[in-house]
Backbone as JSON, one array per atom type, in Angstrom:
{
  "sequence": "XXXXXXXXXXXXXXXXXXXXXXXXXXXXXXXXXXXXXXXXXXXXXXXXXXXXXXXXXXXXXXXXXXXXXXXXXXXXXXXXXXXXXXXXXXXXXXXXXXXXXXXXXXXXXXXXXXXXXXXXXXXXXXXXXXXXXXXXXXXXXXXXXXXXXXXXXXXXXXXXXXXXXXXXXXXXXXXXXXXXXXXXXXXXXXXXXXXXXXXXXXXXXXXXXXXXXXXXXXXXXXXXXXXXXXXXXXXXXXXXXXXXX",
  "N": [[-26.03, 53.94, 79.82], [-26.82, 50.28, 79.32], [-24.6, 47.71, 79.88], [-24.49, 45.22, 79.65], [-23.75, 42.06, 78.77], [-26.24, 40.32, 76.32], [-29.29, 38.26, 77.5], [-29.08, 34.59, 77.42], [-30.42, 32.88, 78.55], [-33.5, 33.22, 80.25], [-35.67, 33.49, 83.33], [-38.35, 33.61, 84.72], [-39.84, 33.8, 87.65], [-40.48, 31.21, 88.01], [-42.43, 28.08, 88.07], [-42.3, 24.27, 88.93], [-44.87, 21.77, 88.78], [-45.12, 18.05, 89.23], [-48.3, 16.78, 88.04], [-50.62, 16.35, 89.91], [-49.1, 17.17, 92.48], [-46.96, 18.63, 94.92], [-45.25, 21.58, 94.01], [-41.81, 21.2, 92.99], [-40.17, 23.0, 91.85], [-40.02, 26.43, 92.94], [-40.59, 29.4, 92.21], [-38.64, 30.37, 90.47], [-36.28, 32.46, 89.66], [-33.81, 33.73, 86.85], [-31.12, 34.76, 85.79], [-29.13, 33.55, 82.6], [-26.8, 34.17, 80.94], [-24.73, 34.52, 77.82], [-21.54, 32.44, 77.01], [-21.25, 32.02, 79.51], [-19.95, 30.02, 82.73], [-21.65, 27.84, 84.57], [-21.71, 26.21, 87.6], [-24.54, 23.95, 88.48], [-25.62, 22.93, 92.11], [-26.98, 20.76, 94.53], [-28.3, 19.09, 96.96], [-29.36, 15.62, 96.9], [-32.23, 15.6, 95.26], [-33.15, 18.11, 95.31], [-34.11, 19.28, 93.18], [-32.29, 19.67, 90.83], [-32.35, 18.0, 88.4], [-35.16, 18.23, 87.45], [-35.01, 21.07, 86.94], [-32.51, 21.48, 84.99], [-34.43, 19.7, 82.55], [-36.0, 21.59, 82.01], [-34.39, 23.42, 81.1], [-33.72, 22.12, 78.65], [-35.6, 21.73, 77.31], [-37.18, 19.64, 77.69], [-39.33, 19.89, 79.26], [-42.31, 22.04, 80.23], [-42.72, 24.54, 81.97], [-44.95, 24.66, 84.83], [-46.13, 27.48, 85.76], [-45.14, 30.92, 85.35], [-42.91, 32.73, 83.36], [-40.46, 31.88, 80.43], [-37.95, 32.7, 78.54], [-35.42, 31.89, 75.86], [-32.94, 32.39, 73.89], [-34.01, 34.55, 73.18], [-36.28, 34.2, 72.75], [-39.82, 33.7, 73.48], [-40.94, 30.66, 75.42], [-42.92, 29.81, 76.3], [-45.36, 30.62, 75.03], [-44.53, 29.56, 72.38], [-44.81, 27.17, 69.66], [-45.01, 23.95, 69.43], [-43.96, 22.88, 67.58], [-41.92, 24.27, 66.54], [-40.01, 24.28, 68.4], [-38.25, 22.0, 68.12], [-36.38, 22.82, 66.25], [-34.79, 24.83, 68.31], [-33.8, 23.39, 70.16], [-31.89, 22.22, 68.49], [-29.24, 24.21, 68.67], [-28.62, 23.45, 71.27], [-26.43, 21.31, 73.32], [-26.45, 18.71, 75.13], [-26.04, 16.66, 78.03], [-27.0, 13.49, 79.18], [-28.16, 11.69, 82.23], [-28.69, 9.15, 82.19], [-27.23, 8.47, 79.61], [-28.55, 7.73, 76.92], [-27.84, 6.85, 74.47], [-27.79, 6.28, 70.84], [-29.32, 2.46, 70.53], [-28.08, 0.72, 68.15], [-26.13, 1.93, 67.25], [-22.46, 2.66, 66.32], [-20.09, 3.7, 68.48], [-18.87, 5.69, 67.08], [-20.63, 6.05, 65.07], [-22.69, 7.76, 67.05], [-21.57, 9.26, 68.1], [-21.21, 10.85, 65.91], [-23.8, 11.46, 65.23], [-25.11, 14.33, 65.43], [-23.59, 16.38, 64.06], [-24.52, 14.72, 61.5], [-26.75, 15.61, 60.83], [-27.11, 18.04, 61.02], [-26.05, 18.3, 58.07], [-23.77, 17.99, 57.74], [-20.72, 17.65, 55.81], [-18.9, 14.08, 54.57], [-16.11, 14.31, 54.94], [-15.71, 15.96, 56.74], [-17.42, 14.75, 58.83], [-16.0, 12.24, 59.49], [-13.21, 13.47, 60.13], [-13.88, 15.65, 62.24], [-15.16, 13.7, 64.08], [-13.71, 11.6, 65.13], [-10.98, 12.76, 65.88], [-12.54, 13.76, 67.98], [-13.48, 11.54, 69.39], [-10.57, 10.72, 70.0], [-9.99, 12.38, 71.86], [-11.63, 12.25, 73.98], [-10.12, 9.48, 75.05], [-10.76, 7.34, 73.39], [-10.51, 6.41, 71.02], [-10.07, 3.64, 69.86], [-12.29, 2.56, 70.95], [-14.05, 3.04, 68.49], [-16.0, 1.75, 66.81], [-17.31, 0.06, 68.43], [-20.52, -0.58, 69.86], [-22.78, 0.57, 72.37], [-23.85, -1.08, 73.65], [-21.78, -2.91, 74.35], [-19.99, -1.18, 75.79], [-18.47, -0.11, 78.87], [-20.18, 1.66, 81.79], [-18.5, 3.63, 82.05], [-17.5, 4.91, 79.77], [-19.87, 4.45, 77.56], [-20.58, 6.89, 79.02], [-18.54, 9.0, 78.06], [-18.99, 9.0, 75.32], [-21.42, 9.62, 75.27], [-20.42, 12.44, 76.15], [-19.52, 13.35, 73.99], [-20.59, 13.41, 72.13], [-22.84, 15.18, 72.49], [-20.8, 17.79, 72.32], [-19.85, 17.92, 70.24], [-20.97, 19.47, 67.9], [-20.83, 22.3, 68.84], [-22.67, 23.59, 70.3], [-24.28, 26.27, 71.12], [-25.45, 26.2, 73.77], [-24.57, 23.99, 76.63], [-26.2, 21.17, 78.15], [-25.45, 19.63, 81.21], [-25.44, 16.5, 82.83], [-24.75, 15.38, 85.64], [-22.23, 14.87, 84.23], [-19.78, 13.62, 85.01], [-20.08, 11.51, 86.91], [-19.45, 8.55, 86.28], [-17.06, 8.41, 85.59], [-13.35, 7.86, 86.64], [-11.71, 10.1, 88.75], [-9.53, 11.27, 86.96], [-10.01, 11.65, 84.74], [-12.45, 12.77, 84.7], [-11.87, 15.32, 85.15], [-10.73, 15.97, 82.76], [-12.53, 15.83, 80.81], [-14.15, 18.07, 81.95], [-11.92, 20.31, 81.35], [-12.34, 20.01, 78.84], [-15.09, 21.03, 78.45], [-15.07, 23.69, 79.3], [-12.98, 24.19, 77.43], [-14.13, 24.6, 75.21], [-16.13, 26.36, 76.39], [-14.58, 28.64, 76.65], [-12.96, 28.88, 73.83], [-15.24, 28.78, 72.1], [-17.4, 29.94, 73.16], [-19.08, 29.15, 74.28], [-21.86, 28.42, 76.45], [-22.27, 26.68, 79.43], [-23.95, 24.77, 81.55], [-23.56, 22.86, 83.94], [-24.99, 20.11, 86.07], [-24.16, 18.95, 89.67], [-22.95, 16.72, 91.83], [-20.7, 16.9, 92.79], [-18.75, 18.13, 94.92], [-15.85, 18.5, 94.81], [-15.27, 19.44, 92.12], [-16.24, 22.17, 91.87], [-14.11, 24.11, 92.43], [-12.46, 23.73, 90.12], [-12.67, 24.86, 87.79], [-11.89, 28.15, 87.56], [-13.24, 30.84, 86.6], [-16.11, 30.06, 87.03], [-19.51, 29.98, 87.99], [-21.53, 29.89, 90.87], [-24.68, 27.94, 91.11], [-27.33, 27.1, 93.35], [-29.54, 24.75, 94.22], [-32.03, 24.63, 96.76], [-34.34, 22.31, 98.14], [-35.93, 23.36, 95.84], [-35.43, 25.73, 95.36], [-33.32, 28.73, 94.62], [-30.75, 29.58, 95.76], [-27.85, 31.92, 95.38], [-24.78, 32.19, 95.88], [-22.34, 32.89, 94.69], [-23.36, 35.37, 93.38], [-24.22, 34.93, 90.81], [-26.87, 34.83, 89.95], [-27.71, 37.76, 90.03], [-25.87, 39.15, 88.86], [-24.46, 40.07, 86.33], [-21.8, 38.01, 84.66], [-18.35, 38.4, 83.38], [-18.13, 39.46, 79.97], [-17.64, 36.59, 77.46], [-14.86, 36.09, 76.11], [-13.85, 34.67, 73.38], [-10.97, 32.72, 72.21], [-10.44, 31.57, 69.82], [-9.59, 28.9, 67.73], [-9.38, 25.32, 67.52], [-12.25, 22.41, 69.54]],
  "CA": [[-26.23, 52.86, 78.83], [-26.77, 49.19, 80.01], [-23.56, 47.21, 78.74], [-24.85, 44.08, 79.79], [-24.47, 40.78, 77.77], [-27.78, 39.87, 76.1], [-29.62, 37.03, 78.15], [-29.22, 33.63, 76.67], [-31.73, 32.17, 78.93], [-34.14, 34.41, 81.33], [-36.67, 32.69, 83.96], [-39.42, 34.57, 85.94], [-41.09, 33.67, 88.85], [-40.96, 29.58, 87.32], [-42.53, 27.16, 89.02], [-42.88, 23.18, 88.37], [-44.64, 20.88, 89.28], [-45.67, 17.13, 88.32], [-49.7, 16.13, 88.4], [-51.18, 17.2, 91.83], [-47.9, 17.13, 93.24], [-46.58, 19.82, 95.01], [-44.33, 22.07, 93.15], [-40.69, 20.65, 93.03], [-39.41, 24.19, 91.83], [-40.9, 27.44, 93.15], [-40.38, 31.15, 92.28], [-37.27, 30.62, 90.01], [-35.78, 34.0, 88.59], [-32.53, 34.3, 87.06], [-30.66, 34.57, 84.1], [-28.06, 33.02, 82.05], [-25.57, 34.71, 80.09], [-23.88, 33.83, 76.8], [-20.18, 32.28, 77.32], [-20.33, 31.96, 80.91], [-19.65, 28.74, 82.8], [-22.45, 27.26, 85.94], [-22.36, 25.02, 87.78], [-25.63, 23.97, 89.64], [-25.42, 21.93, 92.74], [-28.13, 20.66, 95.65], [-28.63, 17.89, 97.84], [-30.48, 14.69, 96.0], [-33.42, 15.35, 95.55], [-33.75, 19.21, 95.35], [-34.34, 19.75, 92.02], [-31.5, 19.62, 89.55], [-32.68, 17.39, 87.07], [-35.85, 19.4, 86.84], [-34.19, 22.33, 86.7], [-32.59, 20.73, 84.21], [-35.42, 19.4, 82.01], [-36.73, 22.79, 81.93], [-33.36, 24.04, 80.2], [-33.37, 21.49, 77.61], [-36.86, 22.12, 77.02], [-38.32, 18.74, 77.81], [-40.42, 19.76, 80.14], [-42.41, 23.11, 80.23], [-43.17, 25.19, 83.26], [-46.52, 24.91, 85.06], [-46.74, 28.74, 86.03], [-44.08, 31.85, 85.19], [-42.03, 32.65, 81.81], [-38.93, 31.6, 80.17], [-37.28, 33.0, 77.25], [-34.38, 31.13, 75.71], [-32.55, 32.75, 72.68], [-34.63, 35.45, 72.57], [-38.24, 33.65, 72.63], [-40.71, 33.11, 74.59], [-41.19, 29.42, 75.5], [-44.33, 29.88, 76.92], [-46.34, 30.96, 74.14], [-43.88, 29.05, 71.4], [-45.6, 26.26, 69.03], [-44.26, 23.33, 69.99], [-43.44, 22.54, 66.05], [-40.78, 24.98, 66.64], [-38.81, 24.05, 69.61], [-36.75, 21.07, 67.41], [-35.16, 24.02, 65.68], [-34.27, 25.8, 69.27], [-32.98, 22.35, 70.21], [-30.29, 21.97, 67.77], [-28.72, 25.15, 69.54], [-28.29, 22.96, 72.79], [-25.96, 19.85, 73.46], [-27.32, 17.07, 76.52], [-25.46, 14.92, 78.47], [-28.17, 13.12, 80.03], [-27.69, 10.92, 83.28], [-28.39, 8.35, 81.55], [-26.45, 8.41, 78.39], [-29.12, 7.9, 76.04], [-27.79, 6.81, 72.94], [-28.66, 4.98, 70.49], [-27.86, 1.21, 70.97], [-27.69, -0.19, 67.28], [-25.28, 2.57, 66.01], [-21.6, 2.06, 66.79], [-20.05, 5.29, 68.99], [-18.34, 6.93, 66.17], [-22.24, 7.13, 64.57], [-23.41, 8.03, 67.77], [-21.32, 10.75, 68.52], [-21.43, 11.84, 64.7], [-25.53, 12.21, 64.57], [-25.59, 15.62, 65.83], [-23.11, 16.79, 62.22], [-25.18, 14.81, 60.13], [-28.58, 15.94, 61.36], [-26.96, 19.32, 60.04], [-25.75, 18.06, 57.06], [-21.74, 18.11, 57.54], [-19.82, 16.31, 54.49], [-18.51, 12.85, 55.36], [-15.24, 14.39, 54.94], [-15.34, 16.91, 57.92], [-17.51, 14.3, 59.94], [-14.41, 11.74, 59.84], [-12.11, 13.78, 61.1], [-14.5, 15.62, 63.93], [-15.45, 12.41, 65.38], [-12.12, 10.85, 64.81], [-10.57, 14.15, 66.9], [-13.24, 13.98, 69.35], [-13.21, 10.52, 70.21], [-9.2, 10.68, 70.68], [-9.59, 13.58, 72.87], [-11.73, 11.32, 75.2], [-9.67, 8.49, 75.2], [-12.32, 6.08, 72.8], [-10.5, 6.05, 69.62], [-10.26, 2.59, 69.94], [-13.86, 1.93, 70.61], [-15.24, 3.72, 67.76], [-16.77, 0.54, 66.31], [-18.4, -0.8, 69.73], [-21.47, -0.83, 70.18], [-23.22, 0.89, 73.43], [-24.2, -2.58, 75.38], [-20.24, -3.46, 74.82], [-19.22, -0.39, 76.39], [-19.02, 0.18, 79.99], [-20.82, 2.85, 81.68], [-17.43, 5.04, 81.87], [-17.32, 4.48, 78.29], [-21.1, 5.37, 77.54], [-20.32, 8.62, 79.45], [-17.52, 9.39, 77.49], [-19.14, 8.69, 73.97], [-22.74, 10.91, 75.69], [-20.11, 13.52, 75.76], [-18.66, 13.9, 72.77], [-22.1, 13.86, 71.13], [-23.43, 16.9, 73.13], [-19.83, 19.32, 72.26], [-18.89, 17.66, 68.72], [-21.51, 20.25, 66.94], [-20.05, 23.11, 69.32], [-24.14, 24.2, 70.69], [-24.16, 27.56, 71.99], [-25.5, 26.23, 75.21], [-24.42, 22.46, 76.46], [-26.3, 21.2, 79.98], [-24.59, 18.58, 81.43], [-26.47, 16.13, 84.33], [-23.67, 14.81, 86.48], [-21.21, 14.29, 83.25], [-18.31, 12.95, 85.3], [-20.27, 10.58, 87.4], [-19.44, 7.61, 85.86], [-16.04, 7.74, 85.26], [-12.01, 8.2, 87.39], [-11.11, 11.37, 88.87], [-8.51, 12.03, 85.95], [-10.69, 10.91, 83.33], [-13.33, 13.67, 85.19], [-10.52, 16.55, 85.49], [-10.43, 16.06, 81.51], [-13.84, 16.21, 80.19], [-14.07, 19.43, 82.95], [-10.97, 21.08, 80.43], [-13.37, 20.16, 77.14], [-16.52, 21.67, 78.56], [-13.61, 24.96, 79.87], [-12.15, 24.86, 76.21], [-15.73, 24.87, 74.53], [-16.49, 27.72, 76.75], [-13.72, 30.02, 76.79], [-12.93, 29.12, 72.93], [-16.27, 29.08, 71.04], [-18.94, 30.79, 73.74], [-20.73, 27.94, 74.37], [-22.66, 28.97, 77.6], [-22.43, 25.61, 80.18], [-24.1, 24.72, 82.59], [-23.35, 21.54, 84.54], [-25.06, 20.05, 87.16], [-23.26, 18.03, 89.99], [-22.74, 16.74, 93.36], [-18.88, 16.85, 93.19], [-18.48, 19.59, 95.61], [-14.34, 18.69, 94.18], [-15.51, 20.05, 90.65], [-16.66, 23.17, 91.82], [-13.43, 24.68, 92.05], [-11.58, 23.3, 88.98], [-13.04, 26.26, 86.56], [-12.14, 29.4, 88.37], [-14.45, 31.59, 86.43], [-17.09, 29.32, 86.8], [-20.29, 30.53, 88.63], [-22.36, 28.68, 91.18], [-26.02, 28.29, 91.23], [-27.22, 26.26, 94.56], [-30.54, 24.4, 94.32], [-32.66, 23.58, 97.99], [-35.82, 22.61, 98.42], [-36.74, 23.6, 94.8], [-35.56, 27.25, 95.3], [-31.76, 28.71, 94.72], [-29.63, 30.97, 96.41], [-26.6, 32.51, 94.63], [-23.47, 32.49, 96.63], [-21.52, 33.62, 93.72], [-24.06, 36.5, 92.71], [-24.37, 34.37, 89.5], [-28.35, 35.12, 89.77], [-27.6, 39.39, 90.49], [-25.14, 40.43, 88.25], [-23.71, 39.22, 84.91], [-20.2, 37.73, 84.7], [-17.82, 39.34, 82.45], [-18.75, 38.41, 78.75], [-17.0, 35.54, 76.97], [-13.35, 36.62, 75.37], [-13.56, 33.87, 72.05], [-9.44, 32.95, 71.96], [-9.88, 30.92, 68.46], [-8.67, 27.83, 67.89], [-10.66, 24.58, 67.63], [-11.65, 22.41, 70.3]],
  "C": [[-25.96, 51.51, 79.49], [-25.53, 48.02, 78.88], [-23.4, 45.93, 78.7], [-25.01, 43.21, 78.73], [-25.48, 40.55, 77.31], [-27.9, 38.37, 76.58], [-29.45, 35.72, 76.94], [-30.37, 32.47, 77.69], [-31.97, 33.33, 80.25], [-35.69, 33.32, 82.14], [-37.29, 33.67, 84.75], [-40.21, 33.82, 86.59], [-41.79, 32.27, 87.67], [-41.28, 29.06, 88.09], [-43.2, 25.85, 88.15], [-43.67, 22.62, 89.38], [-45.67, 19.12, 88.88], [-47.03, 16.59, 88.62], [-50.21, 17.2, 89.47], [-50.24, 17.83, 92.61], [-47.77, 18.38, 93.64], [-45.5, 20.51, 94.61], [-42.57, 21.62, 93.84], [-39.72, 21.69, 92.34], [-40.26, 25.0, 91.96], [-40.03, 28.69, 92.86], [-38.78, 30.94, 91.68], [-37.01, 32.12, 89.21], [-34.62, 34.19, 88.43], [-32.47, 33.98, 85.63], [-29.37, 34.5, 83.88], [-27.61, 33.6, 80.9], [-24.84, 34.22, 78.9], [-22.5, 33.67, 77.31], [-19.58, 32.17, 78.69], [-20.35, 30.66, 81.31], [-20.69, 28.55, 84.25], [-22.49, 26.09, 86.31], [-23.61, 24.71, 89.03], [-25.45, 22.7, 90.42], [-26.77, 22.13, 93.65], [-27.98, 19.42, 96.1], [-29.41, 17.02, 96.82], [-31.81, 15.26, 96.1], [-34.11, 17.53, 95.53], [-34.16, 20.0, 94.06], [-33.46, 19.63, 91.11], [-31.98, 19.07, 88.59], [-33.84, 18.05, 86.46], [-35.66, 20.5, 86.39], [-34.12, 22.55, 84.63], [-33.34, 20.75, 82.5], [-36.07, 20.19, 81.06], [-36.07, 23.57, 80.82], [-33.42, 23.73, 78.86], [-34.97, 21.47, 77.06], [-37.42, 20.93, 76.61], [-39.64, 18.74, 78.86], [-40.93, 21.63, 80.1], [-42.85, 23.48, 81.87], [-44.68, 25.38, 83.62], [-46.95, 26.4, 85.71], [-45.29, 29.44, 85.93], [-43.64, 31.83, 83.42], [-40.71, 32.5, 81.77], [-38.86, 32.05, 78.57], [-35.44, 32.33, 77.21], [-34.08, 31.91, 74.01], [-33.59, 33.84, 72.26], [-35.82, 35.51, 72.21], [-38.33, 33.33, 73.88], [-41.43, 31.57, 74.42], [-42.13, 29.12, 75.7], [-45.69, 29.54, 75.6], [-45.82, 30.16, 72.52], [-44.75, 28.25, 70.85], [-44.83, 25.33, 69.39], [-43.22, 22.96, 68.46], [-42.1, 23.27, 66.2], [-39.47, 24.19, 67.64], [-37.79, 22.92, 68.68], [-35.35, 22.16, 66.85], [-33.94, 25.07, 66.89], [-33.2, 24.51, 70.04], [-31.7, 22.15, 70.17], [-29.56, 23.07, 68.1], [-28.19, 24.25, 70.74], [-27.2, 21.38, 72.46], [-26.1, 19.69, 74.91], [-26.34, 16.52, 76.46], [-26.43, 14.86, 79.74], [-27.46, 11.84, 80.76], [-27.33, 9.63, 82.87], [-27.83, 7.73, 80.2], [-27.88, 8.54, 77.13], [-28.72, 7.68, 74.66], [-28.09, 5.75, 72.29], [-28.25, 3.99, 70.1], [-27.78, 0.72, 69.88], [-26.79, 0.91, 66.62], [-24.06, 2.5, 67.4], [-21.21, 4.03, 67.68], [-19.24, 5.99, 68.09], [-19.86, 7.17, 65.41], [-22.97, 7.87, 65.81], [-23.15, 9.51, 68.05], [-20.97, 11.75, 66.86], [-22.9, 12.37, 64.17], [-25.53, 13.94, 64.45], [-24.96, 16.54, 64.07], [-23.99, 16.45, 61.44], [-26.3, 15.22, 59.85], [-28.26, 17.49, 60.9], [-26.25, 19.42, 59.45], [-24.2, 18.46, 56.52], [-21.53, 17.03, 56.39], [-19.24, 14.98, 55.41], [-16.97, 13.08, 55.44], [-14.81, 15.39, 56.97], [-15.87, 15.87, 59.22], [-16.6, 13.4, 60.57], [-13.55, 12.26, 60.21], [-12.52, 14.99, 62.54], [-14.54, 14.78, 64.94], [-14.13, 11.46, 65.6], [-11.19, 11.57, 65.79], [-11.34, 14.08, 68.24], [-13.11, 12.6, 70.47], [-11.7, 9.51, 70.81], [-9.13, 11.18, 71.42], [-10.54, 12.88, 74.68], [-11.7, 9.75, 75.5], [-10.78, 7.27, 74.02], [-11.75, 5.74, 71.32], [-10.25, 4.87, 69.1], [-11.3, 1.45, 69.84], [-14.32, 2.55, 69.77], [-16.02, 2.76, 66.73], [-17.52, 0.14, 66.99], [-19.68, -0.08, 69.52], [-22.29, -0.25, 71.4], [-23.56, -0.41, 74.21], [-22.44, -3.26, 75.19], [-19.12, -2.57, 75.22], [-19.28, -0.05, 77.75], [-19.43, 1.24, 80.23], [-19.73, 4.73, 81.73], [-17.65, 5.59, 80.54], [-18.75, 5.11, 77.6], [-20.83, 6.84, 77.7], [-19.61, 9.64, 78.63], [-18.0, 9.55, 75.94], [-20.67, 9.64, 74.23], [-21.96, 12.02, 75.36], [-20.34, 14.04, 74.62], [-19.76, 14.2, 72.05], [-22.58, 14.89, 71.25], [-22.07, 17.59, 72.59], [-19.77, 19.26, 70.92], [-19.47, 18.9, 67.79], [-20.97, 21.69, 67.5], [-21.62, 24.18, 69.51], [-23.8, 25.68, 71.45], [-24.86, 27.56, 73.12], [-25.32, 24.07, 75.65], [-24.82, 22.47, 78.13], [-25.96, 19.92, 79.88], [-25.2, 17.84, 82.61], [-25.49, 15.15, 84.94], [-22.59, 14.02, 85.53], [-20.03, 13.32, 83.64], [-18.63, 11.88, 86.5], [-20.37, 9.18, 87.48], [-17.77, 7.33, 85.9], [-14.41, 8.47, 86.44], [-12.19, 9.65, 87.29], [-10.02, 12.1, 87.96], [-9.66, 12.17, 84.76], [-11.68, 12.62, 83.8], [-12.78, 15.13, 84.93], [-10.33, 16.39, 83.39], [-11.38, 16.45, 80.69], [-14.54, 17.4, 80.81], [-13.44, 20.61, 81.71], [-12.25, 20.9, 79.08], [-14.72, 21.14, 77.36], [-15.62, 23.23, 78.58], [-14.0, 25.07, 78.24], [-13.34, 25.36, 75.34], [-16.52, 26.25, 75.18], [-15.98, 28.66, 76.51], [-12.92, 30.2, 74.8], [-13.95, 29.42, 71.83], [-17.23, 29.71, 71.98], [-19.63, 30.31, 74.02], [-21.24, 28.39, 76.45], [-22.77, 27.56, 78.14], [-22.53, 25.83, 81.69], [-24.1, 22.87, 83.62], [-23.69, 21.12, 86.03], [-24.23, 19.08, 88.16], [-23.57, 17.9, 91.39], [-21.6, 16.96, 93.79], [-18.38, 17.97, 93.88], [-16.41, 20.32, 94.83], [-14.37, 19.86, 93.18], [-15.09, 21.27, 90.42], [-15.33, 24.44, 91.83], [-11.63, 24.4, 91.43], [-11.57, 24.28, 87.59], [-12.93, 28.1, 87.32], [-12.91, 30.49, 88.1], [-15.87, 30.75, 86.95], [-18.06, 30.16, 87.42], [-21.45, 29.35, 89.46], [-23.96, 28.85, 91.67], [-26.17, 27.26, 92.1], [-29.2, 25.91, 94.45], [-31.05, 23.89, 96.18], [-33.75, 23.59, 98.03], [-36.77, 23.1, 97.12], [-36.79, 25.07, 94.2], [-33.68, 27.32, 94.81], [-31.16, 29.78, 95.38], [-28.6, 31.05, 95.72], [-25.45, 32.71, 95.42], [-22.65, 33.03, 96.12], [-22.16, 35.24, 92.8], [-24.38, 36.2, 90.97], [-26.13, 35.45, 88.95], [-28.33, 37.07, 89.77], [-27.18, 40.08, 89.13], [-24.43, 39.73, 87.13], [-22.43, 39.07, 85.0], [-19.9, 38.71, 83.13], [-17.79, 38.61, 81.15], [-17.52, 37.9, 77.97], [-15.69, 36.59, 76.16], [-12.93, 34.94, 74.12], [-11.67, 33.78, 71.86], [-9.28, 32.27, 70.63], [-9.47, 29.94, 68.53], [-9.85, 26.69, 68.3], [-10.84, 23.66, 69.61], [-11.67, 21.0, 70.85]]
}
């Protein structure tokens, strides 16, 4: 009997690539696990953000299949995918949020977009944005925050709903090595307490061993090698300890 986790994302023989161009990922195959922790690293320029892209399902694959939650992406309607979406929390490189709402609305969209009371969203975002230092700025504004600050308020938006998969595109590249070593523990506690399946990409070679389960996926050239057998063999499935986070 196979006692294997059920895939939470599965890739076959993917390949991108943009226009004419020549493919900028080739022959990807691997699969991602509910509740485990990745992080993907590569040289500039070898793919991560595509990678990426692919996860968060802004971009589709120009040859191979991907199933995510149990569908096939391939053949999906696109009408659908918003719904497969709200499953995921983004922290995108560039923060992305939006600049006329203050960062306690920013990092409360994701609740109200699934229709939390104003009682529970005040004290989520109120909780969240103490836990990364901001409860101070939760009035500012995004152009009167610096880009640590941005980073920090991108977070909280991607975990606050608690997505059962959160990709992360160099989350701690903006801000101090403590400050980094903290929002590391939130992505951790979000893993190892609710199951959330993360994958975080990075250059911080430091990072890589700050999560000792973690698992590492290695982008070059558009391809990956597994040093950790991440891509082979399933890690051992998530242990939920309770407790918020």
């Amino acid at each position: 009997m196979d006692d294997r986790p059920a895939e939470i994302v599965k890739f076959d023989n993917v390949g991108l690539r943009y226009g004419t161009d020549p493919e900028v990922l080739s022959n990807l195959s691997f699969t991602l696990y509910p509740g485990s922790f990745y992080f993907l690293t590569g040289a500039s320029g070898a793919g991560k953000t595509s990678l990426l892209k692919l996860l968060y399902l802004a971009q589709r694959p120009s040859r191979g299949a991907i199933r995510m939650f149990g569908q096939d992406l391939i053949t999906m309607p696109r009408e659908r995918l918003p719904d497969l979406r709200r499953r995921l929390g983004v922290v995108f490189q560039n923060f992305r949020l939006v600049p006329h709402l203050t960062a306690f609305d920013n990092v409360a969209l994701p609740l109200r977009l699934a229709g939390a009371d104003d009682k529970r969203v005040m004290k989520a975002v109120t909780d969240m944005l103490d836990w990364v230092g901001l409860a101070h700025r939760a009035h500012a504004i995004p152009a009167t925050l610096s880009g640590g600050e941005q980073q920090r308020v991108a977070i909280a938006r991607a975990v606050i709903a608690r997505p059962k998969m959160l990709i992360a595109d160099e989350p701690t590249g903006n801000v101090d090595p403590d400050m980094a070593l903290k929002l590391l523990r939130l992505f951790e506690a979000l893993n190892h307490r609710v199951g959330t399946t993360v994958v975080v990409a990075t250059h911080d070679v430091h990072l890589l061993k700050k999560v000792p389960d973690s698992l590492i996926m290695r982008l070059h050239k558009g391809q990956l090698s597994d040093p950790t057998g991440a891509l082979r063999y399933p890690p051992r499935p998530a242990m939920p300890k309770g407790g918020g986070v």
